[in-house]
C-alpha positions in Angstrom: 0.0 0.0 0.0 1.1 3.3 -0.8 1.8 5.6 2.4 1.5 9.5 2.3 4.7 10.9 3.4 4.4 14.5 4.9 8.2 15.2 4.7 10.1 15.6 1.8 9.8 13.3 0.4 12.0 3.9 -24.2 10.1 2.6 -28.9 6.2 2.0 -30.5 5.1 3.7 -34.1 1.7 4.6 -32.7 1.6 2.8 -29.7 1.5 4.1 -26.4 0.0 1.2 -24.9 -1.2 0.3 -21.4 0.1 3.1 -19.6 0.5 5.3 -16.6 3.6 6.7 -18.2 3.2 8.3 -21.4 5.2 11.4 -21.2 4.9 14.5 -23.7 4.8 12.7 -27.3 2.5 15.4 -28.6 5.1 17.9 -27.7 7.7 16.1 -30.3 7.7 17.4 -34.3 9.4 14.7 -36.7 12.5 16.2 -37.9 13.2 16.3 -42.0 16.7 15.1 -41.4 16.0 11.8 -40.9 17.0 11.4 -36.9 15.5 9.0 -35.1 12.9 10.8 -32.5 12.0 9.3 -29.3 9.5 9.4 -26.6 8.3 6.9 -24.2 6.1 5.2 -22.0 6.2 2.3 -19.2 3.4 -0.4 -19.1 1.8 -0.6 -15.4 0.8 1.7 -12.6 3.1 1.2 -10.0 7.2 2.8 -9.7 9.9 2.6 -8.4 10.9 5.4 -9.6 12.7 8.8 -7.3 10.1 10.2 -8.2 6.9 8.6 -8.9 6.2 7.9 -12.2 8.1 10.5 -13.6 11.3 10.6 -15.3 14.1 12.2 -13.7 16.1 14.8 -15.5 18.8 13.4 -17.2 17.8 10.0 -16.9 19.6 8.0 -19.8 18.4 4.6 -21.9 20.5 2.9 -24.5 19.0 2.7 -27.7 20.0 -0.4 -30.8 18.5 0.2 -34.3 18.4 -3.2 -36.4 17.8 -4.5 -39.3 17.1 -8.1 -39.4 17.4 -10.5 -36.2 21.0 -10.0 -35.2 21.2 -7.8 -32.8 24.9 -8.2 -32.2 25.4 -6.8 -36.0 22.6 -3.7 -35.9 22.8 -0.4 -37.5 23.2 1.3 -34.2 24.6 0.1 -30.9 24.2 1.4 -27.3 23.5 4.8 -28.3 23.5 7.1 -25.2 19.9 9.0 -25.3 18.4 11.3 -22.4 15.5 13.0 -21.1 15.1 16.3 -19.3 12.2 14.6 -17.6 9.2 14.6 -20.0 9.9 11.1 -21.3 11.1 12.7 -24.9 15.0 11.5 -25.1 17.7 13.2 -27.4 21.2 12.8 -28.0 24.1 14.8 -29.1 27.4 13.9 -31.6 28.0 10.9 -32.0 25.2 9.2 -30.1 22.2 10.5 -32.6 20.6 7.8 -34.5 19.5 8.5 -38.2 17.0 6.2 -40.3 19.0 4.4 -43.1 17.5 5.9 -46.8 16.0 3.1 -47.7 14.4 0.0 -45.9 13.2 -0.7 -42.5 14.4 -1.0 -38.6 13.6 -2.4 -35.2 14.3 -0.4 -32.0 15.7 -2.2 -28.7 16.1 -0.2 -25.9 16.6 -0.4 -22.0 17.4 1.8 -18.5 19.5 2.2 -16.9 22.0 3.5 -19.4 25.3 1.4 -18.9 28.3 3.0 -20.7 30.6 0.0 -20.3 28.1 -2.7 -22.1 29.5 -5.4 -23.9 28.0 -6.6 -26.8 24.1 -7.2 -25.8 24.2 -8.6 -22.5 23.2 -6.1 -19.8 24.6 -7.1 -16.3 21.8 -7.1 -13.5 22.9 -6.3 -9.6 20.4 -5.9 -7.0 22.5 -6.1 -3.9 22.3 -2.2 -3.5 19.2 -1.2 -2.6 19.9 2.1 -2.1 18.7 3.8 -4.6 16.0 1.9 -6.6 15.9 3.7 -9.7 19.3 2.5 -10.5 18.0 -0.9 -10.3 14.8 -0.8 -11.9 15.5 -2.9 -15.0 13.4 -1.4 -18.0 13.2 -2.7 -21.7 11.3 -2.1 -25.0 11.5 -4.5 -28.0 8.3 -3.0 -29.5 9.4 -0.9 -32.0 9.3 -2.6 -35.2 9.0 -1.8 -39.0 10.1 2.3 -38.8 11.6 4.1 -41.0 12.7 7.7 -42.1 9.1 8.5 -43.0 7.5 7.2 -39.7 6.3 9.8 -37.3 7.4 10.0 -33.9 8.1 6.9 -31.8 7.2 5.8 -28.6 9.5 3.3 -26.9 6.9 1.4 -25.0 9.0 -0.5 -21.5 8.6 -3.1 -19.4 10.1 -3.9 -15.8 12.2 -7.0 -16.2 12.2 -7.4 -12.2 9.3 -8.1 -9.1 9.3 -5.8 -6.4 8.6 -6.8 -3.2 6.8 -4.1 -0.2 6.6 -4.7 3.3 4.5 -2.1 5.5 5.3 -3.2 8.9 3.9 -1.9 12.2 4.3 -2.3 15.4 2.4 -4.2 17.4 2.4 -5.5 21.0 5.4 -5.4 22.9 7.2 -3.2 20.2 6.7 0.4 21.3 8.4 1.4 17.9 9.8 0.1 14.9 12.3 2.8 14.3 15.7 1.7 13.4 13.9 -1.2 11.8 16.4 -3.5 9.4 15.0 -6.0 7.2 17.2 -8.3 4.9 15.9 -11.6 2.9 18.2 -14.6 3.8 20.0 -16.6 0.8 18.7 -14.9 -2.1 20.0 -14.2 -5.5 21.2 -11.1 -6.6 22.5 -10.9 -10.3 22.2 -11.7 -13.6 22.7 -11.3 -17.0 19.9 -9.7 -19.6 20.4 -10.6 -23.0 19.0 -7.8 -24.7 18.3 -9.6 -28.1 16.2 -12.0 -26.0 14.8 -10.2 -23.5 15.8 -13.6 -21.2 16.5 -13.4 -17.4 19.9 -15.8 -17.3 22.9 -16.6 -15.0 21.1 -15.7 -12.1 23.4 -16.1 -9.0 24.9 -14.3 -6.4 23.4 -15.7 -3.2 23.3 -13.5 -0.2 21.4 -11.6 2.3 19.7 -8.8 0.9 19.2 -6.2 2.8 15.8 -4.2 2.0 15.3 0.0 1.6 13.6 1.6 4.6 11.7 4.8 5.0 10.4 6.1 8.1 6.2 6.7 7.8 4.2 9.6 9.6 4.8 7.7 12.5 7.9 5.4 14.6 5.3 2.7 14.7 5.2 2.2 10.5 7.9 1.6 8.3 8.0 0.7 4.6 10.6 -2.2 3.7 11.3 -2.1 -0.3 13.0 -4.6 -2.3 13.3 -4.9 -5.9 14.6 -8.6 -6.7 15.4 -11.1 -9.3 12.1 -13.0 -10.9 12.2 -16.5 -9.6 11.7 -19.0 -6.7 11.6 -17.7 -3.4 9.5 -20.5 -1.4 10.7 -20.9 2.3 12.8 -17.8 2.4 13.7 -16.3 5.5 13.1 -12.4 5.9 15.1 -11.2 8.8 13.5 -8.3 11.1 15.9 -6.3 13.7 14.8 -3.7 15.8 15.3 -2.3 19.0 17.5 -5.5 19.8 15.0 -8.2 18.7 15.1 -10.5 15.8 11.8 -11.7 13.9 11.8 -14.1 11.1 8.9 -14.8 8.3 9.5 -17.9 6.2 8.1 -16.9 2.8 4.9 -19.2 1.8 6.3 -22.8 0.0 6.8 -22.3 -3.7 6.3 -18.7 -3.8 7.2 -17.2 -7.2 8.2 -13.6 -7.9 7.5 -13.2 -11.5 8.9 -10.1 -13.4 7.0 -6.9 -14.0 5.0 -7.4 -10.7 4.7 -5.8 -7.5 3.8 -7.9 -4.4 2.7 -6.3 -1.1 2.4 -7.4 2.5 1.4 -5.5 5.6 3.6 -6.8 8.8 2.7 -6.4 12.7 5.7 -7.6 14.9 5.1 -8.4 18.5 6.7 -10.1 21.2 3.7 -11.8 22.6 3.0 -15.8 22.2 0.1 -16.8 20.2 -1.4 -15.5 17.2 1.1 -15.4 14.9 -0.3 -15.9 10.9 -0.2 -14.9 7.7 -2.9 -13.4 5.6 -2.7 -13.9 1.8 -5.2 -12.0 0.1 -5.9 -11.4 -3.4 -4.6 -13.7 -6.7 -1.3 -12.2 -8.9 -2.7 -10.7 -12.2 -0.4 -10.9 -15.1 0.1 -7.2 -16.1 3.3 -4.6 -15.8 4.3 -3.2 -12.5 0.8 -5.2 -11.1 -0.2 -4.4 -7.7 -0.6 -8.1 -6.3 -1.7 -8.3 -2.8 0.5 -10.3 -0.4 -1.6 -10.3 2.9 -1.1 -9.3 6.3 1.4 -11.1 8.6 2.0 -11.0 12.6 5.2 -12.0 13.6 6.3 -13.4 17.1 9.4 -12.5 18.7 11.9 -14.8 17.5 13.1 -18.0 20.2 15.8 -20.1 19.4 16.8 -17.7 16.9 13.6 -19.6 14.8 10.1 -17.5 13.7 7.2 -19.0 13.2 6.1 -20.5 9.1 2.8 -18.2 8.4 0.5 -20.2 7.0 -1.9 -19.8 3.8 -4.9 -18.5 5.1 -8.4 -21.1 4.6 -12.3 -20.2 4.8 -13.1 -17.7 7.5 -10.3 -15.5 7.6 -10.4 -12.0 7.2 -9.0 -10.8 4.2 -8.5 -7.5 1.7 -10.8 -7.4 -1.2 -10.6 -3.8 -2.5 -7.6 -1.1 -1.6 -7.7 2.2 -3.7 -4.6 4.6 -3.1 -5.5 6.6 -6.2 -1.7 5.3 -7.8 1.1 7.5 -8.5 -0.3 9.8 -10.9 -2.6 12.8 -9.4 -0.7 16.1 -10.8 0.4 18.8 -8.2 -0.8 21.5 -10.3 -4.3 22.1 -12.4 -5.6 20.8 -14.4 -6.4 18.1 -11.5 -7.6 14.8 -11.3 -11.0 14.1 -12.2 -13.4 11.3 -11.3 -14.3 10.3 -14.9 -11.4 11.1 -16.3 -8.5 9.9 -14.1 -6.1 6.9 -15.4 -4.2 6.3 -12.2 -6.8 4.3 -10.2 -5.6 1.0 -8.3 -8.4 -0.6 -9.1 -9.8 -1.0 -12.4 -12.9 -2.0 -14.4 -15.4 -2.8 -13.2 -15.2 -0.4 -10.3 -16.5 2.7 -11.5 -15.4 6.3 -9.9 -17.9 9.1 -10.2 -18.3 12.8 -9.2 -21.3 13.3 -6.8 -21.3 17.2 -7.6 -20.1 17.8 -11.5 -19.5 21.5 -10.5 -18.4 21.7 -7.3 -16.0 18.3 -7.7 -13.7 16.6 -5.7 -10.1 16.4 -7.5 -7.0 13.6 -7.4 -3.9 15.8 -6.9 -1.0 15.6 -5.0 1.0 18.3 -3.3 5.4 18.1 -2.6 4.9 16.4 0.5 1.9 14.0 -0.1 1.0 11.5 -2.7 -1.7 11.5 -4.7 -5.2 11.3 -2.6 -8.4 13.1 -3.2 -8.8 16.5 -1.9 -12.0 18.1 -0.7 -11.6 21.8 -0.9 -12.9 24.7 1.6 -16.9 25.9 1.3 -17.8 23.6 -1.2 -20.8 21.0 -1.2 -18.7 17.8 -2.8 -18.3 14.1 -3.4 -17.2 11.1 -4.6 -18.8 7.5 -5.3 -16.6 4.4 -6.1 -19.2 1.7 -6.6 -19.3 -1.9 -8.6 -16.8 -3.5 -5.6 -16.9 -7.2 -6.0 -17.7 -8.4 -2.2 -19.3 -12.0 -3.0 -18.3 -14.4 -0.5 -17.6 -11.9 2.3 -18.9 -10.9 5.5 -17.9 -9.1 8.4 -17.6 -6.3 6.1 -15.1 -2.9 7.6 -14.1 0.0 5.8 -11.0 2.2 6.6 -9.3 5.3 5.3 -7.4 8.0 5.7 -8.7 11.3 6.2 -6.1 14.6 6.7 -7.5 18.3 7.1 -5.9 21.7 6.0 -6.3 23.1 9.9 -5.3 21.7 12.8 -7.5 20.2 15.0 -10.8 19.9 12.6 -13.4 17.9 12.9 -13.7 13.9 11.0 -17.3 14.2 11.1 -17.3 16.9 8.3 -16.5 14.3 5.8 -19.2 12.3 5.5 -19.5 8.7 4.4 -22.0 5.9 3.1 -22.1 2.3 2.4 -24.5 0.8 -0.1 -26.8 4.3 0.6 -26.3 3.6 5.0 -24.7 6.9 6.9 -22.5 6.1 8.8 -21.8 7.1 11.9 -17.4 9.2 12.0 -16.7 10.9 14.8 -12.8 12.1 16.1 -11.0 14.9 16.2 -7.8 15.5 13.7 -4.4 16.4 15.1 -1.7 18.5 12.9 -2.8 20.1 9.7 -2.2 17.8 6.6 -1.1 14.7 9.1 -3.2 11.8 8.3 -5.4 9.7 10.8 -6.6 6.1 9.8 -10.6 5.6 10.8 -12.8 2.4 11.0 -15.9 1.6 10.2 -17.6 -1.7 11.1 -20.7 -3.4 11.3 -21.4 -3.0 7.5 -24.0 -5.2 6.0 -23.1 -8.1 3.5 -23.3 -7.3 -0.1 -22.4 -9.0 -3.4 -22.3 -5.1 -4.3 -20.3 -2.2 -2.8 -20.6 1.3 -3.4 -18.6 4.1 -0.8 -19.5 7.8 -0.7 -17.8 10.5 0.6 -19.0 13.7 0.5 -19.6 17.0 2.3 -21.0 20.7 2.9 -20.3 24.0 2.0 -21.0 25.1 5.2 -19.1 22.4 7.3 -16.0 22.3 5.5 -14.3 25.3 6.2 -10.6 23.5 5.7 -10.5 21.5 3.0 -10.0 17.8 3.6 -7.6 14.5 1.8 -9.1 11.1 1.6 -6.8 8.1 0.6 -5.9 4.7 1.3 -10.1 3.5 1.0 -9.8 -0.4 2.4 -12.2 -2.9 2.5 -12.1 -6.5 4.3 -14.1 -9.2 5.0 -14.4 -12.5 6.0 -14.2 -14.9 3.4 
């Protein structure tokens, strides 16, 4: 799950694809020399990406042009191409591609830039989790068939590697998980890419991976991100240290990371006996950079230097069936977000988003210190209806989100909510302006159906409010 953060925080002729990234191509005009013109897009609505799912200024790709199937003979090798951040790349001198006069070519391209490639294997290293970005293995084979009189091209990329996100809490006996250091035990970390191919080979490099961590709004939340190589990883061992005390989760039996997917698990250590289980929720859906569900896990304390082997969760659990963080993608400046309009959604068809007040509408933005969520402005009457939520088979229904105001101190009640046409009942005070509070709401009745309002007054919101992070769960 996405958290908001309140500190500071490539080829296709005509085919842009399924996208969240498809940066500036309209801004392009085909040149009359002949150069080869890029711009760009990356399938899937999750990044890894500094920042978001943006590209970074000066952000480099290597670009072949071919003709035929040999890659290790094209036209064009490695050429060096950047962007200033819009997603168009250029190059200068020597790098600049230009269409051979006659006949047709294929593009191959892939990120990061690596200066000192040989031939068309790309080296793959994950053991630095640093900086992400660096690691985030991108490639585009889908440019086919241009040539000098094509238009503009859209390089059209894929992630080549899973990513893997732990949001773990703190839970009893742990008064804080700050200082929190998470590695997973054993694994590979690199590879070679053939870049002719597109095949994941000579994967090696055993060791303990040790996994990115970023502080939440709170010492009792921490987000754990790996990216890692596509393969195997059943009966694992994830290592947790904090405060002096060692947890361990064996990853479920025959677990399989598979490239281009994002797998996410919320994590409770405690120190108490009893209780300890996994959650698996949701089933992996076969798209780029898909958000696939992991499940929740509480972890006992470790004793004999041994954690306990969560188990797959059976009939009667509770379990996540819908989580909408409104992606990566809500602008910080206007035009907004809208309702209708908006690409950026977690969840997709057939969950439908609506505006409750066409005029007076509530927008998906997001400011430099908070991710995209949907914001609620000052003395206007506004709303919002996600509805079509797939809840068959569940019961014990509760809702949660987060809810942040513009003041301090205002009231939760202002933003009022509604299940399947039911008020219900909010009530709370919130603490620092723009800091976000997570509320509950049980007792909702079972319903093949699901359809959430939020909405509110002219007259009661005098702040301006942020919803994100809508959750449903039941028992299945």
């Amino acid at each position: 799950m996405k958290k908001n953060q309140l500190f500071g925080a490539a080829v296709a002729l005509l085919v842009f694809g399924h996208s969240c990234k498809n940066d500036a191509y309209r801004d392009l005009v085909p040149e009359g020399n002949g150069q080869v013109q890029f711009t760009s897009s990356i399938g899937g609505d999750v990044s890894t990406r500094v920042t978001g799912n943006k590209w970074d200024n000066n952000d480099a790709i290597g670009v072949f042009m071919k003709q035929g199937a040999n890659l290790g003979s094209a036209l064009a090798m490695n050429k060096k191409y950047t962007t200033a951040g819009n997603g168009n790349f250029s190059a200068e001198g020597a790098e600049i591609i230009n269409y051979p006069e006659t006949g047709s070519v294929d593009f191959i391209a892939y990120y990061p830039y690596a200066a000192g490639l040989t031939g068309t294997t790309l080296p793959v290293n994950v053991a630095d989790q640093s900086n992400q970005a660096a690691i985030d293995i991108l490639y585009s084979n889908n440019a086919t068939g241009l040539s000098k009189t094509s238009p503009i091209a859209n390089l059209a990329f894929k992630h080549q590697l899973a990513k893997v996100e732990l949001n773990v809490k703190a839970g009893t006996g742990i008064p804080s998980v700050t200082g929190l250091a998470v590695a997973y035990n054993s694994v590979n970390t690199t590879a070679t890419f053939d870049l002719a191919t597109g095949a994941m080979t000579n994967v090696s490099g055993s060791q303990n991976l040790t996994a990115k961590t970023t502080a939440q709004t709170t010492s009792a939340s921490q987000l754990v991100e790996a990216i890692v190589i596509p393969g195997n990883y059943g009966a694992k061992q994830v290592a947790f240290t904090v405060a002096g005390s060692s947890f361990t989760w064996t990853l479920p039996a025959s677990l399989q990371f598979e490239a281009g997917k994002k797998y996410t698990y919320d994590i409770v250590l405690q120190t108490e006996a009893g209780g300890n289980e996994v959650i698996v929720t949701g089933a992996a859906t076969i798209e780029d950079w898909t958000t696939v569900p992991g499940g929740s896990v509480n972890l006992g304390l470790d004793e004999q230097g041994g954690g306990e082997e969560p188990e797959v969760p059976g009939t009667g659990e509770e379990a996540t069936f819908f989580l909408e963080t409104f992606g990566t993608e809500g602008p910080t400046a206007n035009p907004r977000g809208r309702m209708a309009t908006y690409t950026g959604f977690d969840m997709k068809a057939p969950v439908t988003y609506t505006d409750l007040f066409p005029i007076d509408f509530a927008d998906i933005r997001s400011t430099t210190q908070i991710n995209s969520h949907v914001w609620m402005p000052s003395a206007r009457t506004t709303g919002f209806r996600i509805s079509g939520i797939n809840a068959t088979g569940y019961s014990n229904l509760k809702l949660s989100y987060d809810l942040a105001a513009n003041a301090t101190g205002a009231s939760a009640a202002v933003i009022k909510v509604s299940v399947n046409g039911v008020d219900k009942t909010v009530t709370g005070t919130l603490g620092a302006s723009n800091t976000f509070s997570t509320y509950m709401i049980e007792g909702i009745a079972a319903s093949d159906l699901v359809t959430i309002e939020f909405s509110t007054t002219a007259n009661d919101n005098t702040a301006g409010y942020r919803v994100d992070n809508i959750k449903l769960v039941g028992t299945k």
